[in-house]
C-alpha positions in Angstrom: 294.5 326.4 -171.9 292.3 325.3 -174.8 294.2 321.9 -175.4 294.0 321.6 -171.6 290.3 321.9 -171.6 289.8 320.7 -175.2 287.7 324.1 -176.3 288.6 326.7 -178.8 286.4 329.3 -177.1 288.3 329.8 -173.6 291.2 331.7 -172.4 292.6 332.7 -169.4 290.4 336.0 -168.8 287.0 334.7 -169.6 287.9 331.5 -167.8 288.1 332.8 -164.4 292.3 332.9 -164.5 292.4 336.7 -164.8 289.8 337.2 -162.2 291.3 335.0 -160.1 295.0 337.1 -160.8 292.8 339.8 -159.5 291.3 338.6 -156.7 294.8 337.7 -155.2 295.7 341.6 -155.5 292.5 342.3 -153.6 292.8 340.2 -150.6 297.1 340.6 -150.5 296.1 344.6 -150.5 293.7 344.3 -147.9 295.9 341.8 -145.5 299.7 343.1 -146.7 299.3 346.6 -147.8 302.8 346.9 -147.7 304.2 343.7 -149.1 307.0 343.6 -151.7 305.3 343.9 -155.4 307.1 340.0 -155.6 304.7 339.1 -152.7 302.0 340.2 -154.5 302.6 338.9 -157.9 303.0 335.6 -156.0 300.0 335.1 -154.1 298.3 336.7 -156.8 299.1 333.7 -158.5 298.4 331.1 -156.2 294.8 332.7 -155.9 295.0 332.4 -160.4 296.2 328.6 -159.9 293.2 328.1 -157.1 290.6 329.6 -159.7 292.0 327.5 -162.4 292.0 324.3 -160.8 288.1 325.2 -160.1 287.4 326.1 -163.5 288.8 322.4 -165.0 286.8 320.7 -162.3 283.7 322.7 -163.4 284.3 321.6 -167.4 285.1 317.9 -166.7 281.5 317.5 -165.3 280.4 319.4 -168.6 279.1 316.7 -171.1 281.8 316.7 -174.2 278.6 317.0 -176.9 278.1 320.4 -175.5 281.0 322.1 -176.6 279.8 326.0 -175.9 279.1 324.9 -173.0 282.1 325.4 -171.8 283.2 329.2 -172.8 279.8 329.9 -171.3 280.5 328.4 -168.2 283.5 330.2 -168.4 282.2 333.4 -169.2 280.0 333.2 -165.5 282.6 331.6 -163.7 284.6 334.6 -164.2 282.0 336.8 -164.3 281.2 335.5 -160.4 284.7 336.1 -159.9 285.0 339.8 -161.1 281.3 340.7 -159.4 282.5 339.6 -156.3 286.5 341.6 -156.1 284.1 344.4 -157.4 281.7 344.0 -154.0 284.7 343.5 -152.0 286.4 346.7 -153.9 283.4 348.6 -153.3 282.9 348.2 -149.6 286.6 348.6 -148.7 287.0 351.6 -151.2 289.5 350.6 -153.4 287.0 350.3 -156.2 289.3 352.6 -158.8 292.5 351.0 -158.0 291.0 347.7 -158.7 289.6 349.4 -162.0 293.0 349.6 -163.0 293.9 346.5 -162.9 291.0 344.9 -164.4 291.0 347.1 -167.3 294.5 346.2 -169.3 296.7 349.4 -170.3 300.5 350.3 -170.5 300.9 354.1 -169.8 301.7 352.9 -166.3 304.4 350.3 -167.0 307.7 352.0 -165.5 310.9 350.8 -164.8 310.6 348.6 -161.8 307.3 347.4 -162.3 308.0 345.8 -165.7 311.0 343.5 -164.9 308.9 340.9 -163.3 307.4 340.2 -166.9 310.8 337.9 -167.7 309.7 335.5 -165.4 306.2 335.4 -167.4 309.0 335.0 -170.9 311.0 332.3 -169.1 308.2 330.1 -168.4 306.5 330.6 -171.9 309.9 329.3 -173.1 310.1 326.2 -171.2 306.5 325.4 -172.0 307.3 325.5 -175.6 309.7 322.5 -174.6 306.6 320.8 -173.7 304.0 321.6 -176.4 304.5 318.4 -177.8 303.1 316.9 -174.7 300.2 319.5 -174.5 299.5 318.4 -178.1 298.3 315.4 -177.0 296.6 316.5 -174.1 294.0 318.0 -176.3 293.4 314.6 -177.7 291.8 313.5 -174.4 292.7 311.6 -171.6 292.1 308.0 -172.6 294.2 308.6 -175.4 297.1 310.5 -173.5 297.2 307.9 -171.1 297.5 304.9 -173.6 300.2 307.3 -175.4 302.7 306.9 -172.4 301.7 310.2 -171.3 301.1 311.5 -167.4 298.1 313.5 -168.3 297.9 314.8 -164.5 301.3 315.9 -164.2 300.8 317.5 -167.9 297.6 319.2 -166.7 299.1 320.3 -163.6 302.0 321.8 -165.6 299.9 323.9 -168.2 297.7 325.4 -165.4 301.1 326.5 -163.4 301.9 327.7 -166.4 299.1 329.8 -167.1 298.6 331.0 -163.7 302.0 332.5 -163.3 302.0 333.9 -166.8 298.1 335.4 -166.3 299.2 336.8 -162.7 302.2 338.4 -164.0 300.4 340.0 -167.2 297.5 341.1 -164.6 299.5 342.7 -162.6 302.1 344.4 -165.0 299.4 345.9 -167.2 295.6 344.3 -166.3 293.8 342.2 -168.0 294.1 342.4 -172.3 290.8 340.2 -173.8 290.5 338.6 -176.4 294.4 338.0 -177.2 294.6 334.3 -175.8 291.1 333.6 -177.7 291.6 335.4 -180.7 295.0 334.6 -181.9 295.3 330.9 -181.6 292.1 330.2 -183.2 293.6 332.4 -186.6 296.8 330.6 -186.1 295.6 327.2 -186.1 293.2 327.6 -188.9 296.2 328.9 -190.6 299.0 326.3 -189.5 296.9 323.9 -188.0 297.7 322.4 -184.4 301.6 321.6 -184.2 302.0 323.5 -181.2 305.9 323.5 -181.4 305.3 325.0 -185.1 303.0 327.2 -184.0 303.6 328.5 -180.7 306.1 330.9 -182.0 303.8 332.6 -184.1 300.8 332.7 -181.7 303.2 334.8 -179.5 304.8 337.2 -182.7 301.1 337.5 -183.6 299.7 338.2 -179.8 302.5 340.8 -179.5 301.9 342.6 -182.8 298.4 343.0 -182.5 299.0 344.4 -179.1 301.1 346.7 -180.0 299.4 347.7 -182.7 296.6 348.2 -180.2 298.5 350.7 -178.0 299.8 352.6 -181.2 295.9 353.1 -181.8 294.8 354.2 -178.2 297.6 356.7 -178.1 296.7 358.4 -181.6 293.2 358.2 -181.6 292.6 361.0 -179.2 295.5 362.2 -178.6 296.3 364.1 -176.2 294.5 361.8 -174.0 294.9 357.6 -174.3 292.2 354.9 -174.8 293.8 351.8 -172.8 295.0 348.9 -174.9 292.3 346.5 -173.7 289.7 348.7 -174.5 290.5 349.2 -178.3 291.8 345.3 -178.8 289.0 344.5 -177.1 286.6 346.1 -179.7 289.3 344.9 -182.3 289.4 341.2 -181.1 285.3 341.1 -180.8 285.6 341.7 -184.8 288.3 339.0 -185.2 286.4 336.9 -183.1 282.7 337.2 -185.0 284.5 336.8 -188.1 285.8 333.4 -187.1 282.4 332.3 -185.5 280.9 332.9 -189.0 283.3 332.0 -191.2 282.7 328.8 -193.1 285.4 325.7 -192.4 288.9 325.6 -193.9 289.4 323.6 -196.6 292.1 322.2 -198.6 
């Protein structure tokens, strides 16, 4: 998402992705209470794909000297979302089970309700067969198009992408922050922007700081649990002011 929109400071859950993931469980809970958990996970990401598409149209009228303009945009697109599946969980009283999903945690991930997640694997494997073309996505359109490249198609691959793999997350185990900002900003000041050479290690990271994450929640106060987005939230808010201040790599 941030070689699609050419910004280091975005990610699916501050982007209005995750929201949108979110929405689609509100309205298919409210219209098809009883549809298969498959149903659900696929509208859900049609609504993502929808918010998505909205979101790149929003940035592309951004002006490209305003950079943080863009993760602030973000930030209230989503946060538009989110206030209004919060109004519309309100009134219809499904405020808490919303709340669940919103707020990313994995005592609740039982057999049956997991196995949907290697269809969110699947398709971060085949994008890696394209990161090469989503490489040079990030270098702009003019120069994608000159390149040979179809930037729309390419575009309108990464956002499927996303919005399947946002969906499923959502609704597996809510929304986790921070991961999808955090961790490929560390990555690529580490081993720069090769996507195919880094790809692998944004997901190892991702995975072990996540788990890490839960380990935390569960011991902290144990007995009781502090969700997984909560405590990598507060850990990836750290990680993230460190990068915001820290001078420019060099060498």
């Amino acid at each position: 998402m941030q070689m699609l929109v050419r910004n280091r400071f975005v990610e699916p859950m501050t982007a209005g992705t995750g929201q949108g993931a979110a929405l689609g469980i509100l309205l298919v809970t409210l219209f098809l209470p009883s549809a298969p958990i498959f149903t659900k996970m696929m509208i859900a990401t049609s609504v993502a794909l929808i918010t998505s598409l909205g979101f790149l149209a929003i940035v592309r009228k951004l002006p490209s000297t305003q950079p943080m303009l863009v993760p602030l945009v973000g930030l209230i697109y989503g946060g538009i979302l989110g206030a209004g599946v919060t109004f519309v969980a309100y009134q219809a009283d499904l405020l808490q089970y919303i709340g669940v999903w919103m707020n990313g945690e994995l005592s609740g991930v039982l057999q049956g309700r997991y196995e949907l997640l290697w269809i969110a694997a699947a398709v971060g494997a085949l994008t890696y067969f394209a990161a090469d073309q989503f490489a040079i996505v990030g270098l702009g359109r003019t120069t994608s198009v000159n390149l040979g490249l179809n930037y729309g198609q390419v575009v309108l691959i990464g956002l499927l992408a996303i919005s399947l793999v946002s969906a499923l997350t959502v609704t597996t185990v809510g929304m986790i922050p921070f991961v999808g900002l955090v961790v490929p900003n560390i990555v690529s000041r580490l081993a720069g922007d090769n996507l195919r050479a880094t790809l692998p290690i944004v997901a190892l990271i991702g995975a072990v700081l996540t788990l890490v994450s839960d380990i935390l929640g569960r011991v902290l106060r144990f007995p009781f649990e502090i969700p997984v987005g909560t405590v990598f939230g507060m850990i990836g808010a750290i990680l993230f002011l460190w990068l915001l201040y820290r001078g420019p790599r060099h060498g």
